[in-house]
Structure formats: C-alpha cells, structure tokens
N, C-alpha and C positions, 0 to 999 in steps of 0.2 A: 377561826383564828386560834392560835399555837396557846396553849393555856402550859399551868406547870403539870411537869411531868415525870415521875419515879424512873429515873435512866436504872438499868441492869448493870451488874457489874462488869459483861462484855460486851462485846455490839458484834455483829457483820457490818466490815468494813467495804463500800464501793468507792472507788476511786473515781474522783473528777481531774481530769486535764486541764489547767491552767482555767479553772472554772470554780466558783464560791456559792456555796447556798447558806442564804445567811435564815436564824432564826426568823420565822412567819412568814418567808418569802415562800412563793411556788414557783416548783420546774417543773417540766416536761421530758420526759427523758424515752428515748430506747434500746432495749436491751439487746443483740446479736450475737455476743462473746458466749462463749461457753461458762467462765467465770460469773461473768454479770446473767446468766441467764440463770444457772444453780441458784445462785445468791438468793434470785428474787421470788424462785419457787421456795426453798425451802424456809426463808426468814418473810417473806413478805403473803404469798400467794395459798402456803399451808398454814400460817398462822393467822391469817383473814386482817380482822381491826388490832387486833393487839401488834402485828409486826410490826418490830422497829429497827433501822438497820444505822449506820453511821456515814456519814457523806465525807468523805475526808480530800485533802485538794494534794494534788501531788505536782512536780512541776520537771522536766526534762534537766538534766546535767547545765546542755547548753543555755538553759533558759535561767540557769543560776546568777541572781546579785548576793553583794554580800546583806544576808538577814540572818537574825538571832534566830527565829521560829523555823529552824532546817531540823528534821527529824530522823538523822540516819538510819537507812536497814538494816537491822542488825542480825535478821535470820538468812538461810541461804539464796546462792542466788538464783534459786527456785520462783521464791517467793518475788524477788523484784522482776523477774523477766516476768510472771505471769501479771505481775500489776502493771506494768508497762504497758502491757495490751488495751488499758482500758484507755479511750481516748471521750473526751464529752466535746462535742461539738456546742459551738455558743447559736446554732442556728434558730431559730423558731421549735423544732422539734430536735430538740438535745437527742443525738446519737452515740451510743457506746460503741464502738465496733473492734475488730477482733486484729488489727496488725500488727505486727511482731517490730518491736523496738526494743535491738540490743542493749542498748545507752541504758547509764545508772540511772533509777528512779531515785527524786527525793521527797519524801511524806511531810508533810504537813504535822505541825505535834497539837495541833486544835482542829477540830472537825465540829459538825453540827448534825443531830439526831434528827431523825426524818419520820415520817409515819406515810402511807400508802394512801391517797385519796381518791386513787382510779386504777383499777389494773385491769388491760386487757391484754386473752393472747390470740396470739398469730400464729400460721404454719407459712413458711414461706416455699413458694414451689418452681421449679420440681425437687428441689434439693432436702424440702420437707423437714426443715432447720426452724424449730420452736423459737421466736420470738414475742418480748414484753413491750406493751407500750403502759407506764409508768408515770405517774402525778402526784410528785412528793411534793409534802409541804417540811420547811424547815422547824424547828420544837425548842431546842434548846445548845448553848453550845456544851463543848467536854474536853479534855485534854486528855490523851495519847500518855497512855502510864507505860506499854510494852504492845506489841504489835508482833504477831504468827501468823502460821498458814492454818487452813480447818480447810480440805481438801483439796475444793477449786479456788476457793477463792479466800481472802485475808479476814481473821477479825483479831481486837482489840482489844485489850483490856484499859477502862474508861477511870475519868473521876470528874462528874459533872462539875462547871463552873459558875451556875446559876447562883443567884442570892438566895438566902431563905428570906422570908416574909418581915423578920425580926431586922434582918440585915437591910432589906429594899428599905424599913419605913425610917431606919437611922438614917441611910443617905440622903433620905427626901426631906430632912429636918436642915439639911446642912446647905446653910447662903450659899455656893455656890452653885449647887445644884441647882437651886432654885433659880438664880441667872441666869443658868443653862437652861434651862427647861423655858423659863418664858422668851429666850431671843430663838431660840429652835423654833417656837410656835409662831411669834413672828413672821418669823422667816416661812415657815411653812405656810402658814394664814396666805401670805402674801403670794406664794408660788402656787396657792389653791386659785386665787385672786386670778392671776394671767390665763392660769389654764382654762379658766372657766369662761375665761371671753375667748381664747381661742380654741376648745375642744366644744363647748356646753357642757362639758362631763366637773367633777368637784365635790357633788354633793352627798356620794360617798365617805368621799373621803375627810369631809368637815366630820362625817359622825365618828368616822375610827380615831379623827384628833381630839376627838371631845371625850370618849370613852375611853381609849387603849390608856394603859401608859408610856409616859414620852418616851423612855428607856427600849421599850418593843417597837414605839411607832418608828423611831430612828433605824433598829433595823432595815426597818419595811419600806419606808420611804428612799434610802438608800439604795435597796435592791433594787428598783426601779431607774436605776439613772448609768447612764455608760459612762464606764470609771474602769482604770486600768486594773490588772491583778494585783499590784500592789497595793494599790488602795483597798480592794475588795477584801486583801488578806489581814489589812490593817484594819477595817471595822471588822473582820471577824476578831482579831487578840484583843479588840478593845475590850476587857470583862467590867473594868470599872466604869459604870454608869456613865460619871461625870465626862470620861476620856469619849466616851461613843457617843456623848452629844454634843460636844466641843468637833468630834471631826464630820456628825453627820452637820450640822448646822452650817459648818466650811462648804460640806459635796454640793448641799439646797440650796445655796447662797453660787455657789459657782452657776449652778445649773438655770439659778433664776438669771442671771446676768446675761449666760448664754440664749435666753431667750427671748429677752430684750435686745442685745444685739441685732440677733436676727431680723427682729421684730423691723427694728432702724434701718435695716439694708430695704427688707421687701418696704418699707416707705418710701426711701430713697430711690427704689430702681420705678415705683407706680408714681413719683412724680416725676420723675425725668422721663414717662412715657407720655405722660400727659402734658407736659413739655413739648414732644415733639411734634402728635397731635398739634395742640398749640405755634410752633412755628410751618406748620405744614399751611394751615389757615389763613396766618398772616404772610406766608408766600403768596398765597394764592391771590388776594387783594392787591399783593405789591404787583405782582406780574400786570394783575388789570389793569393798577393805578397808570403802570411804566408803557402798555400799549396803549393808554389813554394818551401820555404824553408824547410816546414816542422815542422814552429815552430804553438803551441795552444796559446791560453787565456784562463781565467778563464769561456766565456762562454764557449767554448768548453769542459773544464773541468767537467762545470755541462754537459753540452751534452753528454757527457762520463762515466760519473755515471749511467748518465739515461738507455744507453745505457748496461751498466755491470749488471744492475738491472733486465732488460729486459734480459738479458740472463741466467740470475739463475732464472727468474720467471718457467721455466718450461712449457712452452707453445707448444702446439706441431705446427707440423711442418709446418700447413699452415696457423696459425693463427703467428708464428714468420715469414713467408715470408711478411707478411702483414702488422706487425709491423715493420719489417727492411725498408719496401717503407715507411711508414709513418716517419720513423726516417731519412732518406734520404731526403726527403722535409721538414720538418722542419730545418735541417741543411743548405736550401738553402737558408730559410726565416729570414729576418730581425725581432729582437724584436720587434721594433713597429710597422707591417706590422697587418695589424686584425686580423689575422685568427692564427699568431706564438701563443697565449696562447692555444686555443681553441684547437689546434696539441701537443702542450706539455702534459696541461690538460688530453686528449685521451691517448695519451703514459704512462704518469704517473698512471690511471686506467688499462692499458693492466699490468704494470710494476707489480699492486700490487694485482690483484686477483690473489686466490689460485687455479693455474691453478693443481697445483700437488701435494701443501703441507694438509695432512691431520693429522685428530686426531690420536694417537696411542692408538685402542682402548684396553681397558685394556678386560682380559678374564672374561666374563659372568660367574657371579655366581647369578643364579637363588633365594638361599636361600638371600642374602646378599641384591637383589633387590627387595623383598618379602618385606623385613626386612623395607628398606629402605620406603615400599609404605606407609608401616601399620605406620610408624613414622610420614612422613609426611601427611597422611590422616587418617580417620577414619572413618568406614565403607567401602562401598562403594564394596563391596566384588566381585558383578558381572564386574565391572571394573575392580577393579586391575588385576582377574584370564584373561582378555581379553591381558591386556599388558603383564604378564608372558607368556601366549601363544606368544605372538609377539615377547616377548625377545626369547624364548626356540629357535624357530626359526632360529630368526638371529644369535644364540650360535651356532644351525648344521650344517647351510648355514647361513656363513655372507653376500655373495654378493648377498644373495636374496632380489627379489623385493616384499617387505610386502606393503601391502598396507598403502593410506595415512588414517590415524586413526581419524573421527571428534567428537569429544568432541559435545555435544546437551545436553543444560538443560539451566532454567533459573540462573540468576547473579549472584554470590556470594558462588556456589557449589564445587569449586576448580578446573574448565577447564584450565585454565592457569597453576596454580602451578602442577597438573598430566601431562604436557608436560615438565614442570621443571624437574620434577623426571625423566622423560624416560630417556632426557640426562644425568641425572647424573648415574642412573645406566646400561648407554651405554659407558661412561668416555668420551661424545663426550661433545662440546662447545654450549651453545645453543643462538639463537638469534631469537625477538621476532617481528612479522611487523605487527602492525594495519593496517587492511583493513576496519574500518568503517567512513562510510561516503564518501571512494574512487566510484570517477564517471568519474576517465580517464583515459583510456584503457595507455595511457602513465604513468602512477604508475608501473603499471606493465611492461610493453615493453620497457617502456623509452624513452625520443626525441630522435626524426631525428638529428644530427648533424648540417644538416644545419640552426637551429631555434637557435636566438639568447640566453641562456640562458640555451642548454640542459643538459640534466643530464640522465644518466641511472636510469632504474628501479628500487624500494624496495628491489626486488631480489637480484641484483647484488650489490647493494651498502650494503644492508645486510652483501651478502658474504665479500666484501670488507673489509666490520669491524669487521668480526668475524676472517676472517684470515686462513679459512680452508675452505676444499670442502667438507667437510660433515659432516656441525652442522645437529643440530636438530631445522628444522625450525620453528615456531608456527605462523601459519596466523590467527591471530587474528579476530575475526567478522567478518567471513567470508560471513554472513549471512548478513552485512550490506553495502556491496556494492550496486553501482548502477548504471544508465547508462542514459546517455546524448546526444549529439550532438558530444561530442569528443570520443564515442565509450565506448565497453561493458568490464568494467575487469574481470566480471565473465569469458565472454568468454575468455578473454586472459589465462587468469587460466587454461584453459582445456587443454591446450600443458604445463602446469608448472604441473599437477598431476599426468598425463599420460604417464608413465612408458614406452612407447611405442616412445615417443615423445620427453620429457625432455632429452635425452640424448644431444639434439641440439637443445638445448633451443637458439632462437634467438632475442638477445635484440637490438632494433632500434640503440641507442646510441653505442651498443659495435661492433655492425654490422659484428662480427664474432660469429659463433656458441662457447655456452659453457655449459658444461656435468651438469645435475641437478641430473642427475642417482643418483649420490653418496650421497644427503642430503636425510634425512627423515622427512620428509614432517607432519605435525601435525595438525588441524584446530580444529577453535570454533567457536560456532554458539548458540544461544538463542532458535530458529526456524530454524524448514528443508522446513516449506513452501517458504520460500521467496529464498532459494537456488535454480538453473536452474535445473531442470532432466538432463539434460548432466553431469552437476558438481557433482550432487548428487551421479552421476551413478558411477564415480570414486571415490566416498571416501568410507568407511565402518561405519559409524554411531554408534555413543555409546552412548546414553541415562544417564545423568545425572540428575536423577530426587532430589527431595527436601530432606533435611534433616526431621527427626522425631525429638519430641523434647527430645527423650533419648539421639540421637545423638547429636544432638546440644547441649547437657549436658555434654556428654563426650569429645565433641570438645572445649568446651569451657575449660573446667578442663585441658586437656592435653595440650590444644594448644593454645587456646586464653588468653588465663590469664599469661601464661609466656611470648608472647610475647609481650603483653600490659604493664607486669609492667617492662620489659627491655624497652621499647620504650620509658618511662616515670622516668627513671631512677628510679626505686622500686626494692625491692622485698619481698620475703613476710615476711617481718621483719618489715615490714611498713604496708604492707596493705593485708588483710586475705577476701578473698570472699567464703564464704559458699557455699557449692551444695546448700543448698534448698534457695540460694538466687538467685545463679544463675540459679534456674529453673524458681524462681518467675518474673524474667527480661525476660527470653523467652514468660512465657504464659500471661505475663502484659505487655508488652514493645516490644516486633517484634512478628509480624506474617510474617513469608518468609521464601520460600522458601531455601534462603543460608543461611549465618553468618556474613554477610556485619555490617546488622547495631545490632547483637549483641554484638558485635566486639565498634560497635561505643560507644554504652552503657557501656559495659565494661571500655571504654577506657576515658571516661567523669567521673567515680568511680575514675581509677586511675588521673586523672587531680586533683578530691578534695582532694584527697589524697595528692597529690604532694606539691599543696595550703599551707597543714597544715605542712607537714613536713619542707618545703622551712622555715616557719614561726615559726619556734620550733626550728629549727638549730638556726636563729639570737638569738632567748631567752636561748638558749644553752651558745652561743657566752660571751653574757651580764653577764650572770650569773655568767660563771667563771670569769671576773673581780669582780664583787662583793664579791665572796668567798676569792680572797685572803686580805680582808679587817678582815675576820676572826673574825668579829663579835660577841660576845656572846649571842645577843638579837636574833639571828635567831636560829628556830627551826621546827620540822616538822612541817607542815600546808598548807593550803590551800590557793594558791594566791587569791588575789582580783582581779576577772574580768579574771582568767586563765582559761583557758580549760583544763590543766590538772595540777596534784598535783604536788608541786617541794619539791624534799628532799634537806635537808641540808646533805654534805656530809663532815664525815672527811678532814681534811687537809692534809693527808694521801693516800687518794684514786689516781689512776693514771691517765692519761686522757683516757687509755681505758675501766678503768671499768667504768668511768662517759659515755662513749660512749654505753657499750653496757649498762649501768641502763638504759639508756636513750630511746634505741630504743627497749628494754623488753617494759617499761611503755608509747610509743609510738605508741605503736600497732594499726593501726585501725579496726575494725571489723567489715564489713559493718551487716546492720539489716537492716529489714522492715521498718522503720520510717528513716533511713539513701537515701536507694531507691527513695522512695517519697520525698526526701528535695533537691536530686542531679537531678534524673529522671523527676521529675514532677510526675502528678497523675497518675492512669495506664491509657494508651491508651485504651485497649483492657478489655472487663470485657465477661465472660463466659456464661450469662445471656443475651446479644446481641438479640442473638435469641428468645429467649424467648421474649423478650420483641416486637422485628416486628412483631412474628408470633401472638401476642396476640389476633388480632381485624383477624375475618374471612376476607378473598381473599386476603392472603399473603402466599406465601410458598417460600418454601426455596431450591435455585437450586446450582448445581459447574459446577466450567466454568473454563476452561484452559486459561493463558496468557501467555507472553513471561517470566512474573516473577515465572511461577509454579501455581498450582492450585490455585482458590480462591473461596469463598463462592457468591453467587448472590441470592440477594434477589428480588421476583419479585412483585410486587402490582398492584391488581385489584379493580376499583371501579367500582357501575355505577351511573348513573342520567338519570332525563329527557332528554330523546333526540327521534332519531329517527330511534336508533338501527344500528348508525356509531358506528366503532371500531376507538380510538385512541392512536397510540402508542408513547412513548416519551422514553429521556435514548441515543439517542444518535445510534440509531439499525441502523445494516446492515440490508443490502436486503432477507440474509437466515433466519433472525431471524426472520423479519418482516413477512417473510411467514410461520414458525412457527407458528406467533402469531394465522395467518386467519386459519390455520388447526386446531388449536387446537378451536379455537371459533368453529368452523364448526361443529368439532364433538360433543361439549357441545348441540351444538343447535341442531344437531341432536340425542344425547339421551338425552335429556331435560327432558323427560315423564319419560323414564326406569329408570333415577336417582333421579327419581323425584324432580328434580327443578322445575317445573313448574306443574299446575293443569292439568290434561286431557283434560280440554274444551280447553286450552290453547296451540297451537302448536307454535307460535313462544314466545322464551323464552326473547326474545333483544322486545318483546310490550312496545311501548311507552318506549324508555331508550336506554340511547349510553351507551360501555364499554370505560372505560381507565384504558392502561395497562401502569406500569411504571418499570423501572428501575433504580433504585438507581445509584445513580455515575454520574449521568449526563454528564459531562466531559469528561468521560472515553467510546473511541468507544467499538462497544458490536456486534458479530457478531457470528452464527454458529448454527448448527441443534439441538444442546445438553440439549436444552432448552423447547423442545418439552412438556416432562411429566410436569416440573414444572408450563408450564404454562396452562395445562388443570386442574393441580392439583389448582393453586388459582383461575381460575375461576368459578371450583365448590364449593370451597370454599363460595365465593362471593354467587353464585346463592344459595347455600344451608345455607348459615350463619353458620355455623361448621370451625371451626378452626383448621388449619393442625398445628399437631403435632410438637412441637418446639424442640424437639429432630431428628428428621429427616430430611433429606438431600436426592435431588434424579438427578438423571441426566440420559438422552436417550432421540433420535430423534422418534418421532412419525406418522405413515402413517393415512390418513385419515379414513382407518377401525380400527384403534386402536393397531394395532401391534406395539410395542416400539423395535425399531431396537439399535444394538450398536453403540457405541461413542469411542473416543478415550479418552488418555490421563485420564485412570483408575485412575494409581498408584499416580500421582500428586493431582487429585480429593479427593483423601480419604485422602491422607498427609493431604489436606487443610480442610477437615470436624476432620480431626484429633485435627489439630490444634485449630479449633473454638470450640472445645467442643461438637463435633456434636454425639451421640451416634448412631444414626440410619444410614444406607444409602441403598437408594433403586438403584437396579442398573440395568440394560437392562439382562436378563438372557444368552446373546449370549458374555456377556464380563465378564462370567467365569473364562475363561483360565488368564485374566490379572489380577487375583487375585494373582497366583502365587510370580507377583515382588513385592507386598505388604509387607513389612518386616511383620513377623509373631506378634511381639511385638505391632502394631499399629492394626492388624486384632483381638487380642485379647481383646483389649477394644473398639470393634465397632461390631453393630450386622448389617451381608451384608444382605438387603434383593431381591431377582432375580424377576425380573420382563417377565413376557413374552407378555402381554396384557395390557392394559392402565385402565381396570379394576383389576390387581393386583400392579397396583399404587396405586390408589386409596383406595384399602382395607386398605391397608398397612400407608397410609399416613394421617388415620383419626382414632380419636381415638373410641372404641365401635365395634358392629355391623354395618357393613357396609351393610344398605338397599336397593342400588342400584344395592350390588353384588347378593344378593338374585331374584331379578326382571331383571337381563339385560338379553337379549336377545345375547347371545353370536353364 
C-alpha cells in the first residue's frame, strides 16, 4: 500500500486518455508507442525499485467542458502532437498505442506519482517492436508547475500536494473532519455489509478500513466504482481531506443504492417467475376441474373453431389422423409453453390448404381462347397454335397429364403475361413464384419444423394464398436458380414437374404428402443452358424469340399506347402519337429484343403530356373567375408568355362546352422535334456500321445473349512486335480459341490470298496482332465468331474494307469448313434491327430460316456459306482474287 514518499523535483511525464490513477489505486497498463516505450526503459525499467514517473490525465479538444483545472501547452507543437499519441484504454488490460491525433491536447495541472510493481518485456513479431507490460500503483498526488519535452517523450516540473504529518494531525483534530470520517465508515461498513452476502469477498477489505487512514482509504475505495471522468478528475483536485471525504462518501452511498436497486429487480423478476410456475399449476387443476364438469373458455372455444375448420378442410384420411394427434397435443399444452404457437401455427396451415376445394372450370371454347391470345398478344403465331393444342387437349381429356410448358426467350417478349392468358382461358386462378436468385433447397421443400423460424415452401404457401388445388402455376426464372451449401432447388423441382411424382409431393414443413397432380405447371427462362438436363428433360420448351420492328409497331398501336395513357390518366383527347413516330422511337430509341423499354419511352411522351395538361387545367381554373368579371376589353388573342391561344367566350357558353373547346384546342401531337426535346438525341443512328467498318480489319459479326440477338463488332490491328496474338473484350476460353484458328489459317493461306509476297512465308514477320472487342464490360463467349474473325484479319493483312452492309456469323474448323450455329432467327432480328442488309450465314443453317418471319427475310439478302472462302467472296466488295488462286 502507497506510504509517503520524497517526490523529485521533475517527473517523466505518461499520459492517460480520458483515464485517472488516483493515489494507492493499481493499473495495468501497455506500452507500444515509441514515447511510452522510452519512458518506461529509461525512468522505470533502468532504474529498477527507485523509478518514479508521473501519471498525468490529458483530455481531446472535443472532449472539452468548461473546468478550471485546464493546463494549456505552452511548449511547441511538437510536444502536444507527440502527447496526443498516447491513448489508455479503460479496458481490463490498459493499452497505450501509437495513433496520430492532429487535435489540440489539453493537460491536466494535477497528476499522481506511480512506482513500477511489475514490469515485463515483449518483442512483438515479425515486426520485432519492444513492448511493456506495466503494474503501477498510484503514491501521491502533485501539481504541474511547468511542463517540456526530454526527447521522446514529456516531463514536469512538480510541487507535491501531500500534507506533512504536522498538517494531517491538525485536520484530524477538526469536528468536521471527524463527521466525515465516521459517516464515510458508515457507509463503507455498510457497502462491505452487501458485498459480503453477495460476493463472500469483504474481509479484506474490513482490515484496510480499520488500519489505513480514512483520507487514503477514500481514494482507494473510489477507484474501484465506475464514475465518469469528471468525477474521477474531481476526487483527484480534492487535496483537502475534508473535501475528498465529503465527495467519496456521495460516490459509496450512490454506489450502495445502486446495488440495492438491483438487488430489488432480480427479487422482483424470481418472484414473478415463481408466479408463473404458480399459475401454470393452478391451470392445470382448472382444466381437470372444467373436464370434470364439462364446462369450456374461450381458449377452448378458439381450439374449437380450429378444430371445425380442420374438418371442412377436406383432407383425406391419413393426413386428418395426423392432424387430430397434432390437435390432441396441442390441447394438452399451455399457451406460454414454446412449442404451443409453433403446433397451432402448423394446424392453422393444414386448416387452410386446398386440400379439396378447386376452380369450377368453365367449358373450353377454343375459338373464344384464340380470341383471347390475339388480344392480349400480337404475333407470335407458333406459340399461340402450341397452347390451343394444349387447351384442345385438356377440352377431350381434362384429367390429362399435359406437360409442364417453358416459356424461353429474352426480357420483355410477354412470358409471363402468355401464362396469364392460359389461366384465364382455362377459368382457373393463377399464382406467380420467383425462383430467381433461389439458392435453398428449402424454398422449395420448406423447413424442418424443428428450426426455429420455419415456414413451408413457395409452393405450398402459393397454394395457401390462392385457395385452390389447381391454379395455374408460373415459376418464374426458372433459369436463375442456384445452388449452395444449403442444397440444389433445381433438383427439388424435379419431384414438383414430374407427373409421375408430384402426386405426393412432400414438403419438410407440412411433413404430410399433398397432390401437385391437379396444378399446371408453367415456367420461364431467359436461357435453357444454365437449366439441369434432368429439369430440362421434363419441361417441353417454346422459343420466344425477338419482336421485328413491324411487330413492335403494332404492339405498340394496339397495346402500348392505350395502356400508357390509362396509366398516366390520358387519353387520346390529350395526347395523339403517330405510327411514323412511333416507328421513329423503335429504330432511334430501343434496340431489343421485347418492348420493355419502348414501353418506357412511350410512357416518358405521356409524363410531358400529363406536365402540360396538369398545368392548362389550373389556367382553365383562373380563367373562368376572370370571365365572370365580363370585361369588354377582352378579345380573341394571343396570351403573353402562353403556349396556347385562349378564346374569349360568350357569357352564355356552359361549362361543358368550355370543357370540351378546351381539350379540342389541347391536343398534343407528338412530332420529330417533340421526340428529341422529351427523348433526348437518338441513341441509335443506322450509319453505325458504316462508320466502324470504314478503316480496313473490322467486320461485323451477331452473337446471341440472354437479351436476344445482338450486332458484334470485332477489330484487328497490328504493330511491331514479335508475331504474339493479343486478345482483349472480356473473351471466354471458346472464343479465345477461335481467335488462334482463325489466325492459323490466315497464316496459313497468307500466299494463296495474297496477303503477303511469296519470298515471304510467315505473314505475323516482325508484328503482333490485336484483336478487340468492343463492349469491354460485357463477358463474350462461343464458337460463332469464327468467320467474322478470319474475315477482319484479312481485312487487316489485305487493307480492303468489309462491306458495311454485311453481317456474318458460323464456327470455323481449321481446314476452313464454316459449320453451323445456333440462335438464327434472333441473329437476323438483331442485323434486322441495325440496319444490316447483308447476312452471311453457315449453309447447314438453312432449315432455321424457316422461323424467320417472311416480312424481315424480305428486306435482307441471306447469303449460305459452305467454306471460309465463300465468306470471304461474299464479305468484300469487287472481285475477289484470292478466290480465284486458293487452293481448295
């Protein structure tokens, strides 16, 4: 324990962060800072038991209130950015560490001398940075006379504030003191009192109250109790006795209070457990007494519904034995017991699926479902005749099992709303489940029961909310599932399509079998690659490929334009969109595949629209107060600052013919300079092409995406090099080998195409290729790319410029044979759309000209490829002199 002690005229000063060591308390501290590590070698760790250094408390700018004890820095600002560094954590093991804090330090003008009770060192690795761990005890306090730097780190010149012996025994003479000192003990006596029934520990600490004096015990006792830095800073300035036992007496007295409190709650919450206990007991006797007599409550009452519910649900016979055990146990369970929701919960889902109840489907009329396709869609003719067969079907055999139908095409082509129509011309209910982005086999199957939190599947909870056992399902994205560590939904799916299987579809959560037989089943997909060949194998696939832009013309006329200007509360009394406007927003403003974002376009016309009318109604408004002022100076004319002309009207007129002059002479008519002021400039200009293909080693390839066809352009340069090929764009590994066959066989007929001179057999002397793809961002993968790109590197080597009218696509073998590709019909949409008149095609993907609408093959000339030399004729303008010379 801290006795007296001859303080030195200076100290080494360590800094504490918002943190107080009061005389006889012990801390624990560690040293990491370069400052605080010097310190405690040269004052503590070189000078063994004698080092003494000074604790002094320092506090942040921002952590500033207004107090007298602020000790400005008065050396440079040297010295305060290195004291800044030092920070003391209040944790269990007090850390110094070393972070740089610009902000002013302010000093403390009292600190308290320490002595060293434990020093150990560390090397920390790999960085091999000497570290202290440190166990000061606090000695005596001092005041702060002037404060420097002494190399790393700060010391002080001191003036202890301790009493002498002569001074202590006068205070201890003086009644007050002595009031303080026996209500302090008091108090402490008593705070020794609780602890000792609640820790067993005390007996300590009776001895340091019977020996110390009260004046030292007050520090000590203090230092042990969680109290803000104010407080901590305020028993440190307390030097007069009497003052530091007047406010330790307050801290012991608070702290005792506090733990009688406490005390009073944990009573208060262990008799209201035993309480519950308690009525759990006396439930239980009641329930006996009440089946003795025969009399219910109201719980029973709901138990009783539940129970009537569950018997018109219709469930057969061994999925209700099942449900009557689960209703028996619950009946046995107390409401607040855990598991009572989680059993009702359960019951109330067996209660409410449609085990029985179905749609009353109204009788199949084929013409009336026709009817209905052609309303809600346009075009699309190979589809629709797909669903009449399926309906004819289920018109001759309703309980047939028709397969599950997948929708496949890129975004915006109407997969969802043609699963809308089936239900309605089936008269059944329809309900819609995203599967994209599902990665847990429990989506589909549903939690175990025993997992806090479960829930059945999409499936069932679907059924749940539709209220019948045979909507028309539609599994959304089916193609964007995926699989994890919590298992595969594709595969869970394989027992939900499988006609063979889904009759006893088995979901974890409902953990009785229930019949899928009776829904029909629907899916959409972007892509059939990333779908399982199991999954695949059970659906039957229907190809939704891209709109033309006649279609999208008519789509727009019949279907987009009436629903946009209902959506926007229009119609066409307000606002008039011309076909040749809305053809000029298809081929200037969307290239795609759907109608998404012509749709968008559209619907940004009627937004300006809406703008002007919202703002013609208020000048509507205005206007008729002004007419009834009946003015004689007003006459037809043309407002100042108006957008449109305002009539004066008779005094005579009604308010509806001022309504309908009004939306006559309000019409708006969209035009080309209209386009351009709503739309912005076109996106898309038809000239594109033309303009890449301008500089020879570019040509022009189509490539399949998940959106529908699209145009690729491919660019070849070369330079000095060493005859590396480099390719950029973003390439798969198919493509990329592409790229090496198509070099290959350039370099090997270099001669016969005469790229290169005769003396000359390697064509890549002295020079690397780089090959690019446009789009950078966008990954780029697949065989299809073959011709276009032997076509721009002849380009390149021969300086001739491919034809900016033409477009070509097929995989290429290292003898030059151009094999077929997929994904024709989207390819030629998309050279459709771009303005492409040419397209060279693989001569074995004939037959996919077929799905080609006839209307889009008439203004493109196909040209069939069978060899990589009738690419090339084809793709250059003039005589082609390499076809004359190759060696076929």
């Amino acid at each position: 324990m801290a006795e007296s002690v001859e303080l030195p005229g200076r100290l080494a000063i360590l800094p504490f962060r918002n943190k107080v060591l009061l005389p006889g308390a012990f801390i624990r501290i560690r040293c990491t800072s370069h400052s605080s590590v010097k310190l405690v070698e040269q004052e503590l760790w070189q000078r063994e038991e004698k080092g003494l250094i000074g604790i002094l408390p320092v506090r942040d700018a921002a952590e500033m209130t207004s107090m007298d004890s602020v000790l400005s820095q008065g050396v440079g600002s040297e010295s305060g950015e290195r004291s800044s560094k030092v920070q003391i954590s209040t944790s269990d093991s007090h850390k110094v560490d070393g972070k740089s804090h610009p902000e002013v330090i302010h000093w403390h003008k009292r600190g308290v001398a320490a002595r060293a009770l434990h020093l150990s060192r560390g090397v920390e690795k790999p960085s091999g940075r000497v570290t202290y761990i440190v166990v000061l005890e606090g000695l005596c306090r001092f005041n702060v006379e002037e404060l420097s730097t002494r190399g790393p780190y700060c010391t002080a010149k001191i003036s202890s504030l301790e009493m002498t012996k002569a001074e202590m025994e006068q205070v201890e003479q003086d009644p007050d003191f002595v009031t303080l000192s026996r209500q302090f003990k008091a108090t402490a006596m008593e705070l020794i009192s609780v602890l000792e029934q609640k820790q067993k520990t005390g007996g300590r600490i009776k001895v340091l109250l019977e020996t110390l004096p009260l004046h030292k015990l007050a520090d000590i006792f203090v230092a042990s109790f969680e109290m803000s830095l104010e407080e901590q800073l305020s028993m440190l300035d307390s030097v007069d006795p009497k003052v530091r036992l007047s406010k330790a007496t307050e801290l012991v007295d608070r702290h005792l209070q506090s733990i009688r409190v406490a005390e009073k709650i944990t009573q208060k919450v262990e008799g209201q457990l035993s309480k519950s206990q308690k009525e759990f007991l006396l439930r239980q006797q009641m329930r006996a007494i009440k089946e003795e007599l025969g009399d219910n409550d109201d719980d029973e009452d709901d138990l009783a519904a539940l129970e009537r519910k569950m018997q018109s649900a219709g469930m057969p016979s061994n999925i209700w034995k099942h449900a009557q055990r689960e209703l028996r146990r619950l009946k046995k369970m107390q409401p607040q017991q855990p598991g009572y929701n989680s059993s009702r919960v359960y019951l109330e889902l067996l209660a409410d699926l449609p085990w029985q109840k179905a749609s009353e489907e109204q009788e199949l009329d084929l013409k009336a479902a026709k009817d209905r396709l052609d309303c809600d869609h346009y075009g699309l003719a190979k589809v629709k005749q797909r669903i009449i067969e399926y309906l004819a079907v289920r018109k001759l055999k309703p309980d047939a099992r028709g397969p599950v139908l997948c929708f496949v095409g890129p975004p915006g082509v109407g997969k969802t709303s043609l699963a809308s129509s089936i239900a309605a011309a089936l008269g059944r209910k329809f309900v819609r489940i995203s599967l994209g982005g599902v990665k847990d086999e429990a989506d589909i199957r549903g939690h175990r029961r025993t997992y806090i939190g479960s829930m059945p599947g999409r499936l069932i909870d679907g059924l749940k909310r539709v209220g019948v056992c045979n909507p028309v399902m539609l599994l959304d994205e089916i193609d964007k599932t995926g699989s994890d560590v919590r298992g595969d939904p594709a595969s869970a799916l394989l027992e939900v399509l499988d006609p063979e299987q889904n009759k006893s579809f088995n979901d974890h959560y409902l953990n009785v079998p229930y019949d899928l037989s009776k829904v029909i089943f629907v899916a959409t997909a972007n892509r059939v690659q990333p779908i399982p060949p199991p999954l695949l194998d059970r659906m039957e696939v229907i190809e939704l490929p891209g709109y033309t832009a006649e279609e999208k013309l008519r789509i727009a006329m019949q279907h987009l334009i009436p629903r946009v200007l209902d959506q926007h509360g229009l119609n066409s009394e307000y606002l008039q969109i011309p076909e040749a406007m809305v053809k000029l927003v298809i081929q200037r403003y969307t290239r795609e595949a759907g109608v998404r974002n012509l749709e968008r376009n559209l619907a940004a016309l009627a937004r300006a629209a809406a703008v002007r009318v919202a703002e013609q109604d208020q000048a509507v408004s205005v206007s008729k107060d002004v007419h009834k002022l009946a003015s004689p100076l007003l006459d037809n004319r043309l407002a100042e600052g108006a957008e449109m002309e305002m009539e004066v009207l008779p005094m005579g007129v009604n308010n509806n013919e001022i309504s309908t002059a009004f939306k006559i002479s309000s019409r708006l008519v969209v035009d080309e300079a209209m386009l351009e002021k709503i739309l912005g400039p076109p996106r898309f200009d038809d000239r594109e092409a033309a303009d890449r293909v301008a500089t020879p080693g570019v040509s022009v390839g189509l490539v399949w995406t998940n959106f529908g066809g699209e145009v690729q352009f491919v660019e070849a340069t070369a330079m000095i090099g060493n005859g590396e090929l480099h390719l950029t764009g973003q390439l798969g590994d198919v493509i990329k080998e592409s790229a090496k066959i198509a070099l290959t066989w350039v370099r090997a007929r270099a001669a016969d195409l005469k790229l290169a001179p005769a003396e000359e057999k390697n064509v890549l002397q002295g020079r690397d290729i780089h090959i690019h793809f446009p789009a950078g961002a966008v990954p780029k993968d697949g065989p299809s790319a073959g011709v276009t790109l032997v076509t721009a590197l002849v380009s390149l080597f021969s300086q001739k410029c491919v034809r900016a009218d033409t477009a070509m696509t097929g995989e290429m073998t290292l003898r030059g044979l151009v094999l077929p590709v997929g994904g024709i019909k989207d390819k030629i949409l998309a050279a459709h759309r771009h303005g492409i008149k040419r397209v060279i095609l693989p001569e074995r993907n004939l037959k996919d000209l077929v799905e080609v609408p006839a209307s889009v093959l008439s203004n493109l000339e196909i040209l069939l490829a069978k060899r990589m030399e009738d690419v090339l004729e084809q793709a250059f303008d003039g005589v082609s002199p390499w076809r004359q010379l190759s060696k076929l």
